[in-house]
N, C-alpha and C positions, 0 to 999 in steps of 0.2 A: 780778268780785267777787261778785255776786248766784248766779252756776252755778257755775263752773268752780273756784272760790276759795271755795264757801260752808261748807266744813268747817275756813278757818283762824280760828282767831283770832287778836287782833291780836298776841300775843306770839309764835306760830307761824308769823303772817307777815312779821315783821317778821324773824326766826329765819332764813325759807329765803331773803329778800332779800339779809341780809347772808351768805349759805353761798350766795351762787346755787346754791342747792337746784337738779336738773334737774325736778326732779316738777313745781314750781311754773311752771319754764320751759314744759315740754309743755304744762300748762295754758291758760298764754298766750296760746301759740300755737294752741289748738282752740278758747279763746274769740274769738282775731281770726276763726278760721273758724266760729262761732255767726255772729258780727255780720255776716259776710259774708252767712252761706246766709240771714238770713233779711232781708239788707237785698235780694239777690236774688231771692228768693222773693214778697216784695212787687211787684219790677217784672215778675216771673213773670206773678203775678194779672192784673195790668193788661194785659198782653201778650197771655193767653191771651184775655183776653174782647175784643179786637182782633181776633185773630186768629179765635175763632168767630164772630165778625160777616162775616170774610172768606169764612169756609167755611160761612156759613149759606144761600147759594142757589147751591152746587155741584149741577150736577145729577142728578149721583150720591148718591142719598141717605145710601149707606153710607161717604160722608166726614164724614157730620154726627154728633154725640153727640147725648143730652137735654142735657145739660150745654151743647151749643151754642147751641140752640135757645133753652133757657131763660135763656141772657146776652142772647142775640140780642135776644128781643119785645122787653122794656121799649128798648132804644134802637131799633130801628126806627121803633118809635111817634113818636121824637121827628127821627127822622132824614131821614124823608123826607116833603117840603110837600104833594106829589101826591098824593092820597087813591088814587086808582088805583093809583097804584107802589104803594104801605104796603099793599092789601088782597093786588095780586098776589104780595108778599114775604111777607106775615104768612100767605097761604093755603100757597103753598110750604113753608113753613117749619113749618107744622104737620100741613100735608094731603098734602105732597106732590106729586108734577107730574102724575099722570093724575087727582086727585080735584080737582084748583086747574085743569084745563084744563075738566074737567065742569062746576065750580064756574062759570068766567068764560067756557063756552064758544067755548074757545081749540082751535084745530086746532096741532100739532105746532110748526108754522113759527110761528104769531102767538107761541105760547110762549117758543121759541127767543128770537124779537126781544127779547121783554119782558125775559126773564132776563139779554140780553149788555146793555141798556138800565140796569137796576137793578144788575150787577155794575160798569159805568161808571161811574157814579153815585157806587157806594160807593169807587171806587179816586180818582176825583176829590174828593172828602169825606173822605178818610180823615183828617186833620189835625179835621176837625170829630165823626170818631167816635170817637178818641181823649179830646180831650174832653168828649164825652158818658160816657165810661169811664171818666174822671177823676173828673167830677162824681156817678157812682152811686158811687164809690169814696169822695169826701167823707162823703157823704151816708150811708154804711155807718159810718164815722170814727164820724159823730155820735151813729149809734145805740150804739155799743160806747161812745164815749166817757159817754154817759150813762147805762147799763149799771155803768160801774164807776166812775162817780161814786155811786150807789145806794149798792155797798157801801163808798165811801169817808166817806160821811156815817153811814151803821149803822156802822160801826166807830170814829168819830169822836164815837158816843153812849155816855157814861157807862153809861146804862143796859143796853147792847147787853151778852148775853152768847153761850155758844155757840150756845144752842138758834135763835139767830136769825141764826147768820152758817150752820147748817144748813137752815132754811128758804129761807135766799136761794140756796146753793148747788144744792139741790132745783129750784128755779125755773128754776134758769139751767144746769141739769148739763148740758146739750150743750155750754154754751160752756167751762165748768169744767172740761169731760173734753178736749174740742182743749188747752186752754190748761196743764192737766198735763202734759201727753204734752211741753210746752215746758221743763218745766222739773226741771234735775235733785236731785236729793238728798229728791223724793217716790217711797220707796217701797211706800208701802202707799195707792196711786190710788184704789182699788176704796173701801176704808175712809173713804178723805177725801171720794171724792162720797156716800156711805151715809151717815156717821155724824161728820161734822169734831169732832166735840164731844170721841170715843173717842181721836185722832189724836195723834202724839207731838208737845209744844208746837215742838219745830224745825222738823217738817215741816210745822204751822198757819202758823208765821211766813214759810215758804218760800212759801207758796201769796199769801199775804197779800200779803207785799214784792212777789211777781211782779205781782196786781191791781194796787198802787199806783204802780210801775214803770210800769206798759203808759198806766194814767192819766196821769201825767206825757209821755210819749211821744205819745201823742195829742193832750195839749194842745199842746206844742210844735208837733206837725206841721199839728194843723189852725191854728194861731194863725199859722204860718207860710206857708199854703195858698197 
């Protein structure tokens, strides 16, 4: 109703219901796959920052991204009790295995040991680095959830007018411009993060509905956690 449906109104949909219109059919059918791609897409996330924790001490460097790396730190930190293991994974994982063997002066073999050691480790623990990925994942909730609680109380103020639901969009345009690209029936993107104020009132209310949408969705999810 919010995407795929947001150009009927109620006389036009109530019109192609009773015609099983096919247009409205099709749409249906590409909204269960919105709800799909993006209820998968979320287990995606989870799974990728899994799985760079697995490929984050291959010893081939060139299976790692930055993007692995940088899921990887913050749970290492909390992954492993051995302050020894955490320094030789955290050096790996930043320095690499000829500047982490200088570093801990380690010869070839002691390296080897360490790294099939801490690959052990993590394949034994995997159930606990899971949830360690779960928990930055709350934890990310909380900050988006109070993100667009901000502009659910400014727009909840009588006194709120455009010029302030454009200051907040300004502040927050990285998340504004991912969170567009979401939703359809904004066509003029570039103008709504510039200038919300200039913007055709159906496409304000589209951007609008989709913040308070996402806010309701995250309460539910984390109330539910």
């Amino acid at each position: 109703m919010t995407n795929r449906l947001n150009d009927y109104d109620d006389a036009a949909l109530v019109s192609a219901i009773n015609q099983d219109d096919q247009v409205m059919g099709f749409r249906i059918v590409y909204a269960r796959r919105d709800i799909l791609r993006m209820h998968y897409r979320e287990q995606r996330r989870r799974m990728d920052s899994v799985n760079a924790l697995s490929r984050m001490i291959e010893l081939d460097s060139a299976m790692r991204t930055r993007q692995d790396i940088e899921a990887a730190i913050p749970i290492v930190e909390q992954l492993f009790a051995n302050q020894a293991t955490k320094t030789f994974v955290l050096d790996t994982l930043q320095f690499g295995q000829a500047e982490t063997m200088a570093r801990l002066n380690l010869d070839r073999r002691q390296f080897a040991a360490k790294l099939r050691r801490a690959e052990k480790y993590c394949c034994q623990h995997r159930q606990k680095i899971i949830g360690l990925v779960s928990s930055r994942q709350d934890k990310k909730d909380v900050v988006e959830r109070e993100l667009l609680q901000s502009i659910h109380d400014l727009l909840a103020d009588s006194e709120t007018n455009d010029e302030d639901v454009v200051v907040w969009i300004n502040s927050n345009r990285e998340y504004c411009e991912e969170l567009m690209g979401e939703i359809s029936g904004i066509n003029h993107q570039l103008l709504m993060l510039n200038d919300f104020s200039k913007c055709d009132h159906a496409e304000q209310y589209r951007l609008i509905n989709a913040l308070e949408l996402k806010l309701v969705y995250l309460n539910k999810k984390l109330v539910n956690a």
